[in-house]
N, C-alpha and C positions, 0 to 999 in steps of 0.2 A: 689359596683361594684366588691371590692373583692373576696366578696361570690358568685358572680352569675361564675367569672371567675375559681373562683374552682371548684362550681359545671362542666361549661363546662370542667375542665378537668378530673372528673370523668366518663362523660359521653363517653369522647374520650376515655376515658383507659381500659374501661368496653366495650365499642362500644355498645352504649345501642340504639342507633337508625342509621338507615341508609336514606338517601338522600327522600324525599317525602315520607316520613309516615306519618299514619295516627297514630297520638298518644291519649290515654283517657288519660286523666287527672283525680285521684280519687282524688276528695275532700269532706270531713268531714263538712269543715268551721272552724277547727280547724287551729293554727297559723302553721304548718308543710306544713298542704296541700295547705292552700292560698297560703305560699310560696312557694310553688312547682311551682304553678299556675303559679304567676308573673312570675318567674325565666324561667318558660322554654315558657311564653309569651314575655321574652327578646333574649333567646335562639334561638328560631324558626326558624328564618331566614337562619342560620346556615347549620339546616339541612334539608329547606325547609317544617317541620313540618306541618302537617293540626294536631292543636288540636280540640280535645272535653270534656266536663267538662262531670265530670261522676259523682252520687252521690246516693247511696243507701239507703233508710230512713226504718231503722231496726226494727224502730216501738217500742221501749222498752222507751224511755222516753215522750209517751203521744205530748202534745205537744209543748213542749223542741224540739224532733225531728221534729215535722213538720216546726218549725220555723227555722229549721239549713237547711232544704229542699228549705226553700222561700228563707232564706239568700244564699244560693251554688246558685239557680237560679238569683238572680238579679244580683249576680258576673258577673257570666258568658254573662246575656246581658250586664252588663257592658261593657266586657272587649270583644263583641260582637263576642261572641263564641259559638257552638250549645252545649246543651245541652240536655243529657239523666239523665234518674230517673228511678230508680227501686223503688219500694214497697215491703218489704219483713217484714210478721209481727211474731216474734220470740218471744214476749210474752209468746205465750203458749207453747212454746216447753219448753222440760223436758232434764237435764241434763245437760251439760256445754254450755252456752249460750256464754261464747267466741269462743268457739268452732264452733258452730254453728252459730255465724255472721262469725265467717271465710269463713263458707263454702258457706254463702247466699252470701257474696261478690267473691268468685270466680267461683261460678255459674254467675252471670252475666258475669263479665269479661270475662270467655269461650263463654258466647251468643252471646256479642259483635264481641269476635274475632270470632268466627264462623260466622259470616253474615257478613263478611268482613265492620264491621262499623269500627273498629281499628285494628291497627296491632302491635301496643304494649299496656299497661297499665301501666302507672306512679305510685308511689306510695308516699307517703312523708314522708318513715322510716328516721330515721335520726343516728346519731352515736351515741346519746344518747340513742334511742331504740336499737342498736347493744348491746351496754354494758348491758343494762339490759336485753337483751334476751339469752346475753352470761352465764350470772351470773345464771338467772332461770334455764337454762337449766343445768349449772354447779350442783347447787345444786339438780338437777334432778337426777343426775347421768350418765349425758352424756359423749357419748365417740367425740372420735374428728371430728365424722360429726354434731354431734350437737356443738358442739364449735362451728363451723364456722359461724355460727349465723345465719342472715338473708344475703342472698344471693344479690346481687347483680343487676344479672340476670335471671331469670329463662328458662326452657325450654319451658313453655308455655307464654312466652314473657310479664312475670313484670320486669319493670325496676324501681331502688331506683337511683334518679340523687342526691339526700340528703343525700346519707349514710355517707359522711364521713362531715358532718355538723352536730353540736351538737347545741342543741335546743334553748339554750340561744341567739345563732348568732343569726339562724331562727328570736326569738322577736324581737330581736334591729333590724333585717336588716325591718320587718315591719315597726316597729316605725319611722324609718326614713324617709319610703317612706308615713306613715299616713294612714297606710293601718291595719284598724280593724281586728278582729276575734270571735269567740266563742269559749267557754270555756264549753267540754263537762262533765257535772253537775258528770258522773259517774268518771273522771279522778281522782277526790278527794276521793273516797270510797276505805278503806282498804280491803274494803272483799274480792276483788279480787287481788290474789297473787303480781301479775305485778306492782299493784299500792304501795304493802308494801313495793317492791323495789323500786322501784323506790323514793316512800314518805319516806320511814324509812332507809331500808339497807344502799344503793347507797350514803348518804347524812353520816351516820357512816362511813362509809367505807373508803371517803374520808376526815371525822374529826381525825378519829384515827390511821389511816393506811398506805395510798396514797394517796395525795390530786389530784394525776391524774390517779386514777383508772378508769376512765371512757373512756379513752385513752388505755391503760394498757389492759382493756378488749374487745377494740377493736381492738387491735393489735395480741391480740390471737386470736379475728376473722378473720384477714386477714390472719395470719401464716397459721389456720388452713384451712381455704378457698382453697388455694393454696395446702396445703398437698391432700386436698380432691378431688381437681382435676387430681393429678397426681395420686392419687389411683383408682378414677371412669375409669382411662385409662385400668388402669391394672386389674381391676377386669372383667371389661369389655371383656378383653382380655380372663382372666382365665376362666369366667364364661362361655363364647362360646366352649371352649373343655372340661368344666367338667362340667356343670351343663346342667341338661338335662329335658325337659319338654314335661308330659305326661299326658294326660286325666286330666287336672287340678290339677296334682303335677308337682311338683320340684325331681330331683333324684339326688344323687351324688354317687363315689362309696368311702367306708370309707376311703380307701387307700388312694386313691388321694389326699384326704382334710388332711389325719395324716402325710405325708410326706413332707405336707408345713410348712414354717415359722408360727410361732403364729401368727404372726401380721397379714397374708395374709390368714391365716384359720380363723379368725376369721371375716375377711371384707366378705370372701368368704360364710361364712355361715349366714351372715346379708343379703347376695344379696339374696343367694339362700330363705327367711325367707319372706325378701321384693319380689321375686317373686312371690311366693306362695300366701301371706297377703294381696298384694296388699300396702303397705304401712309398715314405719315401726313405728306406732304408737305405745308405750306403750311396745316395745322390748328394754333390759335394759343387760346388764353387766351377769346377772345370766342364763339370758337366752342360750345367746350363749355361756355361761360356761356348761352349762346342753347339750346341744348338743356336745360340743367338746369331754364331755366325755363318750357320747355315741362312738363317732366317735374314741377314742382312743382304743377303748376295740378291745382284737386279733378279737374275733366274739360274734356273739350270738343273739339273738335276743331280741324285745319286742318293747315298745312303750310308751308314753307320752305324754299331752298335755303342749305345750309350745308356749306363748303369741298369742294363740288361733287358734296354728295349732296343727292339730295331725302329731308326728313326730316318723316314727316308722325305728327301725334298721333291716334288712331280710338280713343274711349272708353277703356280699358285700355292700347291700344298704343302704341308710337313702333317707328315704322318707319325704314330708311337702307336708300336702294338707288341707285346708281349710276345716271345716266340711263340708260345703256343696257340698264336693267330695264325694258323698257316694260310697260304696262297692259297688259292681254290686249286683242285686237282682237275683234269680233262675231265671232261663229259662228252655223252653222247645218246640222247635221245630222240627216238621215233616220235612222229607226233601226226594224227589223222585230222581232214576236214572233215568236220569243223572239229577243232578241241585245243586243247592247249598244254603246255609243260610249264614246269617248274623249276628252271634253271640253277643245278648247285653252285653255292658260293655265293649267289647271290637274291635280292627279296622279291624278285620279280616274277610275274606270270606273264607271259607269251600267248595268246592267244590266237589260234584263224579260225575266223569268220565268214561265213560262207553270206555273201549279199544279195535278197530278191529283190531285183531292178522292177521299180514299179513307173517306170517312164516320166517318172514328175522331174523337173529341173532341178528341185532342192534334192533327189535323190542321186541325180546325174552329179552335183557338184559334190556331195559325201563322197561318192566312190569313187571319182575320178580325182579328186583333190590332192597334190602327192605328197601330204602331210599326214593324210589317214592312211598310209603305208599300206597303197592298193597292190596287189599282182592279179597277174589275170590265170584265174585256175587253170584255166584252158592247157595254159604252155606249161603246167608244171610237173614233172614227173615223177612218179612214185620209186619207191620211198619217200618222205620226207624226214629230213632229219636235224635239229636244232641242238646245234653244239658249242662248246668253247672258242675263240678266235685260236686260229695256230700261226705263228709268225710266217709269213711268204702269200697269207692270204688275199687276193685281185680281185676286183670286181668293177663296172662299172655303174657307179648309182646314177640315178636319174638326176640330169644337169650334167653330166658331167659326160666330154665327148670322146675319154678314153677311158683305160682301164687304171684303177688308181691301188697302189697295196692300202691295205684297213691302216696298216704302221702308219703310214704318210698320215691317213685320213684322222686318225688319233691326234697326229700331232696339231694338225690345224683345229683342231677342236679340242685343243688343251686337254684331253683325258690323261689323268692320271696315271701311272702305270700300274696300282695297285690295283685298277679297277679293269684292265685290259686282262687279267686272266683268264674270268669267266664271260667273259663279253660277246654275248647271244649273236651266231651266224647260222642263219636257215638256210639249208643247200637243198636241189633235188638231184639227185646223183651226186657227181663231182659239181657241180657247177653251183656258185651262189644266188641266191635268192634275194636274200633280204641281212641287214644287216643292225642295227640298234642301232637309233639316232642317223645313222645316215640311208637310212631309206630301203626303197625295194631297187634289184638292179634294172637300168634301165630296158634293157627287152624282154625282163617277164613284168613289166608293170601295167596297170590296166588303164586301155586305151579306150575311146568311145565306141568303139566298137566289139566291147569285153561283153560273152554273154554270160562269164562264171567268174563275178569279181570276189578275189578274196582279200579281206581285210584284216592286216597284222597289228593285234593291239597290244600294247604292254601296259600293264596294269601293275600296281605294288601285291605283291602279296604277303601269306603272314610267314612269319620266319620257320624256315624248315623243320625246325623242333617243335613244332607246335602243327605239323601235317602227317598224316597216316604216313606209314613207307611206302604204301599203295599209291600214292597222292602224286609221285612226279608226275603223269601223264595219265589225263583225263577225257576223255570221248564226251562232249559237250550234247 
């Protein structure tokens, strides 16, 4: 009874269910999850609980695992509880097979909770898997959100009511009640890291060292736990005014990130690393040492892969984008007065605008104004066509008393380089017209004495997946 009244008070502490849920219960058949079972089939009442026994047959020990399938089922009619079964056969999958029962077990559990069958998922880690998932991870080279261990709660609603119950209770509190188990045949197998600790390390550790390391290493899971939430506040915070998300990157600008504290440049460019990745699997200490000192340098440019983003520096920025962000490809769009296109790679709309001069002054300064990126229809000759920048490309824009390449003209306007690929240049013939941000070229622009001024406007548009295929180029 002692144990079940701990567990409820971690559950109050954590607030890991609320009044009439629907709880799964994951059971193995292993002595963790039976426990789990009973304990939160004593619990129940408490918080009006509807449970259900959940059990997943990974298919990897033949029929070892079908018979821990029969055993989780005749519990649960036992104990006259509905039960769900997945089938998930992981035999043949290639590469970390822990890994991947991880991920076949939180695929269902997203199922369930998606079809409103439950609304939380139990689990029956216990505080002896805390220490040694502290330790692994330690020796991993984890920093303090890996310390924290195994989490408590999560956001997609797993709840541990055992964490802070070490395994040995768990047997005896069985024992007591005469309540069996299985014993899963792989738990004994060193080949897998987790088992050396737990079989080999965990057991020195506590002969030679601290005989309550497993305590010890759960209590830097709890410290760090705790630090970790008061940082996800603040990064959260940081992250909303300096990181910035576009066409499937992450932005920041260096400044921002080099005038922070280490400790908070460094959380900041985990987040930004984790938005871009999606996850932060396999990012380690070197990594965001290699971006900090991209980000330390006065300027310059270039780029790098780092723990499988491309992470490139452009004057101000550091970019992170997944490989599967590619470059924008060429383009090459026709486009008629008046109407506009819809340049790929990027959110913009292009528009010409054909202007009826109604002789008033305020209509004289709109069109001649050379910020409302006038040309004069007159000189422009057909085709028209609005394409990608290609490097070698001249022009001379209005103010300027030669011809300048767009390269040059980029660089004194700090653009990026990730953004020069698709970067809107309207030619008639070979010759250029008009260019984004730097204007119409100086001798087709519209002069006071322009009787067909056109008006090149850029407006945002919506993101290309969300427009007909018809939709590049529209006759206005």
């Amino acid at each position: 009874m002692n144990l079940i009244a701990r567990v409820a008070g971690t559950i109050e502490r954590y607030a890991m269910f609320r009044d009439g849920q629907r709880a799964g219960v994951a059971v193995s058949g292993g002595a963790d999850s039976v426990c789990l079972l009973y304990v939160l089939r004593e619990l129940s009442p408490r918080w009006s609980l509807r449970l259900t026994v959940l059990h997943l047959d990974h298919g990897l020990r033949g029929e070892e695992s079908r018979q821990d399938a029969e055993s989780v089922r005749s519990l649960a009619c036992q104990l006259a509880l509905p039960f769900e079964l997945r089938q998930a056969q992981l035999a043949a999958s290639t590469g970390n097979l822990e890994q991947a029962a991880r991920e076949a077990r939180l695929a269902f559990f997203r199922e369930l909770t998606a079809r409103g069958a439950v609304d939380r998922v139990a689990l029956g880690h216990t505080r002896s898997d805390q220490a040694e998932t502290v330790l692994f991870r330690f020796l991993r080279g984890a920093a303090t959100t890996g310390l924290s261990g195994i989490r408590p709660v999560t956001a997609e609603g797993i709840v541990r009511p055992l964490i802070e119950i070490d395994r040995p209770e768990i047997e005896e509190f069985l024992r007591g009640l005469g309540v069996g188990w299985r014993e899963d045949s792989t738990n004994a197998s060193t080949v897998f890291a987790r088992n050396r600790i737990r079989h080999q390390l965990l057991p020195q550790l506590e002969r030679e060292w601290n005989p309550a390391i497993r305590q010890t290493l759960a209590h830097t899971a709890d410290w760090a736990l705790a630090e970790e939430a008061y940082w996800d506040r603040e990064i959260d915070r940081m992250a909303s005014r300096i990181l910035v998300e576009a066409d499937g990157a992450v932005l920041f600008r260096a400044a921002d990130v080099a005038a922070l504290p280490l400790a908070v440049a460094r959380r900041l460019v985990r987040r930004a690393m984790e938005m871009a990745k999606g996850d932060l699997r396999g990012l380690n200490f070197d990594h965001v040492a290699a971006v900090l000192r991209v980000v330390s340098t006065a300027s310059g440019h270039g780029g790098s892969h780092v723990c499988g983003l491309r992470v490139v520096r452009s004057f101000d920025w550091v970019r992170f984008a997944p490989p599967s962000v590619a470059p924008a490809g060429p383009y090459s769009l026709a486009v008629s007065m008046p109407g506009y296109a819809c340049p790929p790679g990027t959110n913009l709309r292009i528009s010409l605008e054909v202007i009826e001069k109604s002789g008033t002054s305020e209509a004289s300064d709109s069109v001649y104004n050379e910020r409302m990126g006038c040309v004069d229809g007159g000189r422009l000759s057909l085709p028209l066509e609005l394409r990608n920048w290609h490097p070698g490309d001249r022009y001379r824009p209005m103010g300027y008393s030669v011809e300048e390449k767009i390269k040059t003209l980029f660089h004194k306007a700090r653009i990026p380089v990730w953004e020069r690929g698709a970067w809107p240049v309207l030619t008639a013939g070979r010759a250029i017209v008009w260019a984004r941000l730097f204007g119409p070229a100086a001798d087709m622009a519209a002069g006071p004495g322009c009787i067909s001024p056109v008006r090149i406007r850029e407006r945002r548009a919506k993101p290309e997946s969300e427009l007909p295929e018809s939709a590049s180029i529209q006759v206005e």
